[in-house]
N, C-alpha and C positions, 0 to 999 in steps of 0.2 A: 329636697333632702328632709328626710325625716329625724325629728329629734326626740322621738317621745320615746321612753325610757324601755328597748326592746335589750335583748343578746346581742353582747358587745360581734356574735358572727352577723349577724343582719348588717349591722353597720360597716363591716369589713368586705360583705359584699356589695351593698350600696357601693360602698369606694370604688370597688374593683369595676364596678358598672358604669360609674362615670370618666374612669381612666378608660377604659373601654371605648365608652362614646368620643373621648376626645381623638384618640388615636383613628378614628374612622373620619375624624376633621379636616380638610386642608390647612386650615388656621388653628392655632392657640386659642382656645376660647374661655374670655376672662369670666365668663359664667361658668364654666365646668370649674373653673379653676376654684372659685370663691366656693362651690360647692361641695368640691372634693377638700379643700381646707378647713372647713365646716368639720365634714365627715370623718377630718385626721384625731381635729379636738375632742371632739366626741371621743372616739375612739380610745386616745392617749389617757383621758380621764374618767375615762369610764370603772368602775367598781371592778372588775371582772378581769380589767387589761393585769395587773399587778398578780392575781391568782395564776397566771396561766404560767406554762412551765415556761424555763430560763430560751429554750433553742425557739422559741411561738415566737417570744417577748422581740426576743432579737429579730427573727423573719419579719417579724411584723413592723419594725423602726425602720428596717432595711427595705421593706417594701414603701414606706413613706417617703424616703430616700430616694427611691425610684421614679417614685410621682412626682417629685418635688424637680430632678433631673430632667421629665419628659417635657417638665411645663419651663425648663428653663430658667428656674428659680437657685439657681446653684448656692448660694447660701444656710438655704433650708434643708437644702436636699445634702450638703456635709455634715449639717447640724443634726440631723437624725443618724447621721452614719456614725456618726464620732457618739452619738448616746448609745447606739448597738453595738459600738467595738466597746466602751466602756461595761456595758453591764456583762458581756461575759469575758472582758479582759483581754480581748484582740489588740495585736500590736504586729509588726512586720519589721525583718531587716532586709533591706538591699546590701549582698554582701559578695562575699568574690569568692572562687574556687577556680584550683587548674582545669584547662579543659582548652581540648582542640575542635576547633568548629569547620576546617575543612579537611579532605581527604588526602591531602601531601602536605599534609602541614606536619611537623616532627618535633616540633617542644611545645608545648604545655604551657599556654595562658592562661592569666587570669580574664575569667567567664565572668559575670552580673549575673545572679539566681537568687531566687526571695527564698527566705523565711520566714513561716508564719509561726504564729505564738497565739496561746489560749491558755490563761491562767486559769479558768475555772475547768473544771471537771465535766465537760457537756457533751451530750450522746446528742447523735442527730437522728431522731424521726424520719424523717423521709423515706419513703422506699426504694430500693436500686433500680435506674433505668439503663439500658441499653445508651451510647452514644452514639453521633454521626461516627460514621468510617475516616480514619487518619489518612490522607493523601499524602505520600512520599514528595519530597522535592523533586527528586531524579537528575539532580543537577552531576555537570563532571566536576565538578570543583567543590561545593559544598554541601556539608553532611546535613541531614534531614533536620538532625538538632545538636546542639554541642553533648562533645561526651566526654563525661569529667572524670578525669584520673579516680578519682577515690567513690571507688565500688560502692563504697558505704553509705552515703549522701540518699537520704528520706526526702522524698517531695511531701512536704508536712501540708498544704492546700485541703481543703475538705470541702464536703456541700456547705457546711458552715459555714467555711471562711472567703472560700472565692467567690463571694458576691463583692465583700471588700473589694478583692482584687479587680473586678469586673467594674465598680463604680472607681474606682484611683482611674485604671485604663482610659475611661470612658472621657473622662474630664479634660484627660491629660489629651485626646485626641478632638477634643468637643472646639474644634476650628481654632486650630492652631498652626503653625509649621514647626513640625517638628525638628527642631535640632539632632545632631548623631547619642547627642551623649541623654535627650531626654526618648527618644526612641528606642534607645536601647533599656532605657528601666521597664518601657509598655514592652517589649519584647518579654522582659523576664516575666513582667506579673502575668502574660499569656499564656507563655509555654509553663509556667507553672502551675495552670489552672485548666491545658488540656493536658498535662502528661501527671499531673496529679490523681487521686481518686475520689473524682465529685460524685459522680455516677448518676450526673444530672443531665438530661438531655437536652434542655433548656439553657443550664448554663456553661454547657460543652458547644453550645451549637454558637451561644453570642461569645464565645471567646475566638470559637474558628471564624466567625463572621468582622468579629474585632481585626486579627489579624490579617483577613482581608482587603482592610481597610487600609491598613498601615504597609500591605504587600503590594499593592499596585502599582505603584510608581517603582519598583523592583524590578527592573529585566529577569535577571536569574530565576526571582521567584513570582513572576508575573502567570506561570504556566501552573505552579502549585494552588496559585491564589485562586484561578477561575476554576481549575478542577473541583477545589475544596467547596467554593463557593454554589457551582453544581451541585454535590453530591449533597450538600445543606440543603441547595432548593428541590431537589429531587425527591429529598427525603422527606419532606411534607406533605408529598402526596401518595405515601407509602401505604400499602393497603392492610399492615401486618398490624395482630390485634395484639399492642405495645404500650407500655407505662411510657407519658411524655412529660405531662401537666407538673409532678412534680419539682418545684423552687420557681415556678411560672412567674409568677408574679415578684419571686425575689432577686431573678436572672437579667432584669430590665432588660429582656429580649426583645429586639426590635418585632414588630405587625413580620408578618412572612411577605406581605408586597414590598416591604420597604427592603428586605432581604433580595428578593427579585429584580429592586431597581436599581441595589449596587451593581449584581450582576449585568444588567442591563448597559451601566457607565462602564464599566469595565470594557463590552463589546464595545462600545463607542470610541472608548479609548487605545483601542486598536485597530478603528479604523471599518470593524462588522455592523456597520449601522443597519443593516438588515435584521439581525440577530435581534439588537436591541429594539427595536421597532417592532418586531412580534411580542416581544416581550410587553412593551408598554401598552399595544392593543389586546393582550389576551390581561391584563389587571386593568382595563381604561383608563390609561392616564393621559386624556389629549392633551395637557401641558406639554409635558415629557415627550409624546410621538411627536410635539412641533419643534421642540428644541432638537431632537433627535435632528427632524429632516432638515435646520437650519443647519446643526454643524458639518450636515454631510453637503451643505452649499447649497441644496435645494430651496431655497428660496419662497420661490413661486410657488410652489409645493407645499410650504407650511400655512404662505398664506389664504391660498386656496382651501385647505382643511379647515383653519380658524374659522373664513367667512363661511363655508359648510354647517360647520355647527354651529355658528350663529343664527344663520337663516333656518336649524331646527330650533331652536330658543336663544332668548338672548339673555344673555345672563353676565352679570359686570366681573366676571371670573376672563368669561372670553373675548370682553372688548378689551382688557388688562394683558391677555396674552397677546390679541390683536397688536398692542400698542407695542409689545416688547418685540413683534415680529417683524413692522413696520416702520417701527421710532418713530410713529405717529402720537405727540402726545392730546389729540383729540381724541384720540380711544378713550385713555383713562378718564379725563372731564366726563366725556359718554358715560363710563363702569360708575363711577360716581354720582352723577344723577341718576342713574338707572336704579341703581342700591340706595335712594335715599341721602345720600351721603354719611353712607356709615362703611366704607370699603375702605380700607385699613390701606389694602393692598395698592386701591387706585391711590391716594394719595402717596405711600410709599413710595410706587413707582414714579411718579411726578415729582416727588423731593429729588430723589438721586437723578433724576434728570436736568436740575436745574443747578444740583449741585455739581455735574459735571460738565456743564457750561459756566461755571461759579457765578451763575445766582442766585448767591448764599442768602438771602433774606426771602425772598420766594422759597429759595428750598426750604427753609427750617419753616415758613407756616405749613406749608405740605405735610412736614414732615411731624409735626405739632399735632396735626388735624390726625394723621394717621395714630400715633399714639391715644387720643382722645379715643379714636375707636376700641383702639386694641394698645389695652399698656402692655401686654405679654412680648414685648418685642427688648429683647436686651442688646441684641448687636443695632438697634434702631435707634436707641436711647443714647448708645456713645455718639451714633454717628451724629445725629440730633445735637450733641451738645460737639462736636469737632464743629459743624456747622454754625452754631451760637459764635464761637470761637472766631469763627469767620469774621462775623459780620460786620465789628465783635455784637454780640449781645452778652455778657458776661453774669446777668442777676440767672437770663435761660439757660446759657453754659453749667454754672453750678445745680443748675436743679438738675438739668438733663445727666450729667454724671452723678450726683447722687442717687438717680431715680435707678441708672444702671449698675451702682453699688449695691442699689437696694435685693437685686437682682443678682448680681456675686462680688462681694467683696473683699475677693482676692486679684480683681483684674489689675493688674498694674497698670493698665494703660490709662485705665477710667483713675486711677486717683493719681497718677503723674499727670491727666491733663487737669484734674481738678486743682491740683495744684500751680500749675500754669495758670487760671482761674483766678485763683487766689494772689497768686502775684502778681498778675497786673493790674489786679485790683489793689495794690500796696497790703495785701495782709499777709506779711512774710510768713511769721510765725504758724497760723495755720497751712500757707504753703508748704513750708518746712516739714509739720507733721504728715502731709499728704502725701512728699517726697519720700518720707522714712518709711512711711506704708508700703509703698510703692517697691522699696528695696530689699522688702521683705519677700515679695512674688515674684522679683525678677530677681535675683542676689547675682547673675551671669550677664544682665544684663549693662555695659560701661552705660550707656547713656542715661539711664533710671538713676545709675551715680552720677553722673555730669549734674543733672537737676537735683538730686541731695546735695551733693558739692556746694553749689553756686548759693542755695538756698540758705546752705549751714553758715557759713559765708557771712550771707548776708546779717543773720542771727547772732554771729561771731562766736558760735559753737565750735572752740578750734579742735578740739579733740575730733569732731566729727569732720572736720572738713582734711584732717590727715590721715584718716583711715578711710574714708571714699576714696582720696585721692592715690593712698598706695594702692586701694582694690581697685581701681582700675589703671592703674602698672601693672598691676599682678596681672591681669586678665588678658596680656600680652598686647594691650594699644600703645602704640606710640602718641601718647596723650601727651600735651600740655596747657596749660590755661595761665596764662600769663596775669590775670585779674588776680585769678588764686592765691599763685606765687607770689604775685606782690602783697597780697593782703597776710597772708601768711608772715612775709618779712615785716611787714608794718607793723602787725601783733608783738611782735616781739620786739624789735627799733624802738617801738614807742610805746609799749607795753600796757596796754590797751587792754582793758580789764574784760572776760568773757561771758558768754553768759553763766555759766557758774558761778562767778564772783572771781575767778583766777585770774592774778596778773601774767599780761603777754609772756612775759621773762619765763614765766616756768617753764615753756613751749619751748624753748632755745631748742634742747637735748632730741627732743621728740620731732621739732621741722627741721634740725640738721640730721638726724637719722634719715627722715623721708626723701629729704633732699638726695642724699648717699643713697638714697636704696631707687630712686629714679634718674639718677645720671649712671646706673651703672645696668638701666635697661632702655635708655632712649641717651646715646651715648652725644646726638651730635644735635640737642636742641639749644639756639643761643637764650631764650629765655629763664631755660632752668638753671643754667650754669654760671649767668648772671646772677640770677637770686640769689644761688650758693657762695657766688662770692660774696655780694652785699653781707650774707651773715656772718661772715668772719670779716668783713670790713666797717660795719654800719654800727652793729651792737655792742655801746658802750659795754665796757668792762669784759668783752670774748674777743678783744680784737686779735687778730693772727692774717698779720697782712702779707705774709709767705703766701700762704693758702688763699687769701683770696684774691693775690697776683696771679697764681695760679689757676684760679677757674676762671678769672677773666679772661688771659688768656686763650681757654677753652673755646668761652664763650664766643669770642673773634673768630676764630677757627670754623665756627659752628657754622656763623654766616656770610664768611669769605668765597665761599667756593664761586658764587656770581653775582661778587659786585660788580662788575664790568655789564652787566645785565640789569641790573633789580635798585632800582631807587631805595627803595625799604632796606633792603640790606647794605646798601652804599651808607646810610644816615647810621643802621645801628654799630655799623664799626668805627663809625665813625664817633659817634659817643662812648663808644669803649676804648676807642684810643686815647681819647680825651682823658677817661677816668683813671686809663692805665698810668700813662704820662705823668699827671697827677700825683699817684701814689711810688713810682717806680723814685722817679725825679726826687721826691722825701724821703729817699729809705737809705737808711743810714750806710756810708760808706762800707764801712767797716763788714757790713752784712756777706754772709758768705755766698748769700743770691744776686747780690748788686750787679755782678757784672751779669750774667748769665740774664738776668732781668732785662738790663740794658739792653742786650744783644737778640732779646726775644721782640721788644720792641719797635729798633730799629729795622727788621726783617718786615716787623707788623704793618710800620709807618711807608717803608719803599716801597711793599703789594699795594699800600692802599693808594698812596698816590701814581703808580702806574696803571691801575686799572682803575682809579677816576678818572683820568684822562681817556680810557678808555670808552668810559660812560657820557665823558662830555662828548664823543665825538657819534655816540647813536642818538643824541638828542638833536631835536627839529629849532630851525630859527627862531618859530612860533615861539618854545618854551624858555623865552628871554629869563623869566625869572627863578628858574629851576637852575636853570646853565650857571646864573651868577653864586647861588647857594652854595652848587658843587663847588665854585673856583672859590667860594671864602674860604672852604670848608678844605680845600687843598693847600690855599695860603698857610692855612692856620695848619695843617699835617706836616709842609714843611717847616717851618718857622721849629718844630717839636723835634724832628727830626734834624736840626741841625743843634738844637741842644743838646739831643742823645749824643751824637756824635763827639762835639764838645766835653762830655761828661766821661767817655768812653776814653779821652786822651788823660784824664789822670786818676784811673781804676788800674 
């Protein structure tokens, strides 16, 4: 890389020529990368960068963006995006309008379609190209795209803006599964960057390519997808003399082979292994042609080609394929001494080998040795540290997710398990923060709240540990955590100062709200309708022993259905009886529930001793000690039960 002080364009071509070389790479290469990072600084500081007009300035952040995305550096690569929406004031809504999206459909829904927004006043450069051709769906049932009641509706997208859109798309599909409701936002930021007017051929062509992506697994639209995706690859070898190049570099348009090898999966994916096997021998990818002939069961056949090109050169690429063709892992050992031991790929493949016979401590030096070669690996780096996790080794677990935070740190998964980390290391309080990170990236995720939950918890953050716990009621689980709810009643019982400095007491109003707003969407759990009684039983000076006759009650109900079955549930009505008995047997005659109390009761007390007898009679002679438990534990139901009765003749 040259650094001696030429025209900020020299250096923007340099760039463009090492991005260039990497993309011509099988691997990441952390040389290209420290060089093309070099070439960014340069650049960004350079004298001349600030001169250039506002729509350069921006292409140019957005084009670092891109770089930063190819290398899998996702932190860097938002961090130049969010500096290019900034300087010319880019902002987006996801927003709704009526609109019917198939062809018998007769009322008017609400649609998902972006709006884009530019506060500054900026004319785009660029000059107008030609797009790929739009392929119809042709489906009987749904329309090519929604069509929205209100005529009036501007697709506001430009060459300007839908780079934006193209990198949100990108990230959002960059190995994930997508859920319906995050699918459909990539849907909108698509169709509103090919039905918009970018007039970029470049970034018309990776948005139809994007959709692609996201269309395969599509029946309906599986037939639109390989058309579209044709007429994209077709059209690269078009002989017509046509503006293409412009926004090239701000389009983060895939290489055109890699565009050929969707298509290629796609045939495979239906089963045309022929199709795709020409395809992979007319851009050489014998990787690709081996996988191809394994999925179609050919076997023999792949490995027959491997040792082919081996025996024309050996090279530790083809004893790696060798090994994944054969689950020989003498292959890899082989690619690894052949290469010095610096194959990233051979030891890679040897970690996850050892980790899917879990041995976790062989895998993670493997997997160790492969990062030393090549740190550009960020799905390597979680796996690397789930693997620590294993072992445990917990000092290499935290490095290995930080290293892949370092790499993007919006994964939820890397800082919930770093947080995991952290906790079994005893360091809550940083667990806790890692968890709240965590809830940030996933906000639909209940489990990413289960570990805030438990963590805030532990903290005795109470405010945080009743707003996890109602966002994951809301998020429609039939959740409960019985730790929770007790610790929650504790807070307040004993009034247990938080970490704010608040005493438990203030909590009362806000865990009997929570309580009420999750007994009335998990209607028949005995845990939670315990605790709700405890709080109206337990906490001096709120006592309302109606109400929490009441939910114990409930609470019974909740785990009666199979105590004639279930030991655990035979024990916890049985302690409920106990507790009922207790409070009923004290509550003043005179009360206008007294009887009706009694009589709930004695109903409670005659199920539970007929179907303990039920349960003594599916236990084994063996379980002498269990049999005698149940029969105290009946003695003592009746003995309560002939009090109720007693109590019952002068009500």
């Amino acid at each position: 890389v040259s650094t001696q002080s030429t025209g900020i364009t020299e250096h923007i071509f340099q760039l463009r020529c090492v991005f260039i070389h990497q993309m011509l790479m099988d691997e990441l290469s952390p040389e290209l990368f420290e060089n093309a990072e070099k070439l960014i600084i340069i650049i960004e500081d350079h004298k001349e960068f600030l001169s250039l007009p506002k729509d350069v300035q921006c292409k140019t952040l957005v084009e670092f963006g891109f770089i930063y995305l190819y290398f899998q550096h996702i932190s860097k690569s938002r961090k130049y995006m969010e500096l290019a929406k900034k300087l010319i004031g880019f902002d987006f809504n996801l927003t709704g309008a009526l609109g019917k999206r198939t062809k018998y459909q007769e009322k008017a829904l609400p649609q998902l379609r972006v709006e884009t927004i530019i506060e500054e006043n900026i004319s785009d450069s660029a000059p107008l190209e030609n797009e790929p051709q739009t392929i119809g769906l042709n489906d009987d049932t749904l329309l090519d795209r929604i069509t929205f009641e209100d005529k009036n509706i501007q697709n506001s997208v430009t060459n300007l803006t839908a780079p934006f859109l193209i990198h949100i798309a990108s990230l959002k599909l960059k190995g994930y599964v997508l859920e319906e409701m995050l699918r459909e936002e990539v849907i909108a930021f698509l169709e509103g960057i090919i039905e918009g007017r970018t007039f970029s051929y470049c970034i018309a062509t990776h948005a139809y390519f994007l959709r692609s992506k996201l269309e395969k697994n599509s029946i309906r639209r599986l037939s639109r997808c390989m058309e579209q995706l044709e007429e994209v690859v077709l059209g690269f070898d078009c002989k017509k003399d046509c503006a293409r190049t412009g926004s090239l570099f701000q389009s983060g348009l895939p290489p055109m082979w890699k565009q050929q090898k969707l298509l290629a999966e796609m045939y495979t994916g239906i089963g045309s292994h022929k199709s795709a096997l020409d395809i992979y021998e007319k851009l050489d990818l014998k990787e690709e042609q081996i996988n191809s002939l394994i999925g179609a069961g050919r076997y023999e056949a792949a490995e027959k080609l491997t040792r082919s090109l081996i025996a024309e050169g050996e090279t530790p690429k083809l004893y790696c394929i060798l090994g994944d063709t054969t689950q020989d892992i003498s292959h890899y050992e082989t690619a690894w001494e052949l290469s010095g031991e610096t194959s990233a790929r051979a030891m890679k493949s040897l970690g996850y080998h050892f980790f899917n016979i879990k041995e976790y401590r062989r895998a993670l030096n493997c997997m160790l040795k492969s990062l030393d070669c090549n740190y550009l690996q960020g799905g390597l780096w979680f796996t690397a540290g789930c693997t620590a996790l294993a072992v445990p080794d917990m000092e290499t677990a935290v490095k290995c997710f930080k290293s892949s935070l370092e790499i993007d740190d919006e994964s939820s998964q890397s800082w919930s398990n770093l947080g995991a980390c952290y906790e079994k290391t005893g360091e809550i309080k940083k667990a806790f923060n890692c968890y709240k990170e965590a809830t940030r990236y996933a906000y639909n995720d209940w489990r990413v709240w289960d570990n805030f939950l438990c963590a805030a918890a532990q903290v005795k953050d109470f405010n945080s540990v009743i707003f996890a716990y109602r966002n994951i009621v809301s998020s429609g689980q039939k959740y409960s955590n019985k730790n929770i709810l007790n610790c929650l009643v504790s807070a307040v019982r004993d009034n247990m100062i938080s970490v704010d400095g608040e005493p438990g007491i203030k909590f009362y109003d806000k865990v009997l709200d929570l309580f009420k707003f999750a007994s009335s969407k998990v209607t028949t759990n005995f845990d939670l309708w315990k605790s709700y009684a405890e709080m109206h039983l337990d906490v001096k000076g709120k006592e309302d022993t109606s109400k929490g006759i009441e939910y114990l009650i409930k609470a019974y109900h909740s785990a009666s259905l199979y105590i004639e079955k279930s030991m655990d549930d035979f024990l916890r009505c049985t302690e409920c009886s106990k507790v009922l008995h207790s409070y009923i047997m004290a509550e003043p005659k005179e009360s206008p529930t007294y009887a009706q109390h009694l009589q709930s009761l004695k109903s409670i007390l005659q199920i539970l001793i007929t179907k303990g007898y039920k349960l003594l009679e599916t236990m084994a002679d063996s379980e002498s000690d269990i049999k005698e438990t149940i029969s105290e534990y009946l003695r003592k139901a009746k003995q309560h039960l002939e009090e109720v009765e007693e109590a019952q003749l002068f009500v």
